[in-house]
C-alpha positions, 0 to 999 in steps of 0.5 A, spaced: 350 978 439 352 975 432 359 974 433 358 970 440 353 966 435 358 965 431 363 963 436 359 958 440 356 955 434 365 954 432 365 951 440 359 946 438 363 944 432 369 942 435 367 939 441 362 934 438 368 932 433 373 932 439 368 927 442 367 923 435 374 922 434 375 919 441 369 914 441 372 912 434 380 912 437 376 907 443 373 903 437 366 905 439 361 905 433 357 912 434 349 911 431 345 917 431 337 916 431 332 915 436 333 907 439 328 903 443 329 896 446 327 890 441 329 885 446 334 884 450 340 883 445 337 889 440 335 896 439 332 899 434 334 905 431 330 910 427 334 915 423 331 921 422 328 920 415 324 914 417 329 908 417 330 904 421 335 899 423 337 893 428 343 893 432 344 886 435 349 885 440 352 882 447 350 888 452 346 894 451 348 901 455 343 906 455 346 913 454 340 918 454 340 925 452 335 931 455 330 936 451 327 941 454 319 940 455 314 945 451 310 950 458 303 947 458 301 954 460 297 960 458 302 964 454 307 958 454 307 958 446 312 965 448 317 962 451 323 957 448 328 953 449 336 953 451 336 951 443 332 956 441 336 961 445 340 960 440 337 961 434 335 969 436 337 973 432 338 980 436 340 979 444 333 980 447 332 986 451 329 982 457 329 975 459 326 971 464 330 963 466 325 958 468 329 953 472 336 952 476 340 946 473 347 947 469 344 950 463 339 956 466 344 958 470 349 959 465 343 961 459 342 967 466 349 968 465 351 969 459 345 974 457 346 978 463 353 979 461 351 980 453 347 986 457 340 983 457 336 985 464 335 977 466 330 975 472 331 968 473 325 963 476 326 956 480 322 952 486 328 950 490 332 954 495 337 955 491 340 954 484 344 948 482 341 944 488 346 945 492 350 952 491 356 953 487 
């Protein structure tokens, strides 16, 4: 478990660098924060200390990323998310997948592979929404 540990988080570094390296080869700018529209020509940006800074420009593209919601049920407090996944120390025992996207699918994978008993649970009639 922890070499796997050790090796995804590797795998994470380098695709993140790849891709930083590429967006500055291209003469993107990168800007990492948490933005909002301030008008049709602005962004806000906050930093994760607080700050804030304004971005002006010509044209706006919205890149958005994912987080996974919190369960608002009895006994959702339990359970965690594909990040904290991650950050277990030992393999668990059991496991039970709540959905049926990319990453559950493939979170059902690599913890039935590691040897833990994985159920996975979806609403649709299958997983992926059309199948592999």
């Amino acid at each position: 478990w922890a070499a796997m540990k050790k090796k995804r988080d590797a795998e994470v570094a380098r695709l993140n660098g790849v891709y930083e390296r590429g967006w500055k080869k291209a003469g993107v700018d990168v800007v990492h924060g948490f933005a909002t529209v301030a008008s049709p020509t602005s962004v806000k940006v906050t930093q994760p200390d607080g700050s804030e800074q304004i971005i002006k420009t010509k044209n706006i593209m919205i890149a958005v990323g994912g987080f996974p919601r919190p369960l608002s049920i009895p006994g959702g407090d339990l359970a965690i998310t594909s990040d904290g996944f991650f950050d277990l120390e030992t393999a668990p025992k059991k496991c039970l997948v709540i959905g049926a996207g990319y990453i559950a699918v493939e979170m059902a994978g690599i913890l039935q592979a590691l040897g833990t008993d994985t159920s996975i649970v979806f609403r649709g009639k299958t997983v992926m929404r059309h199948g592999f």
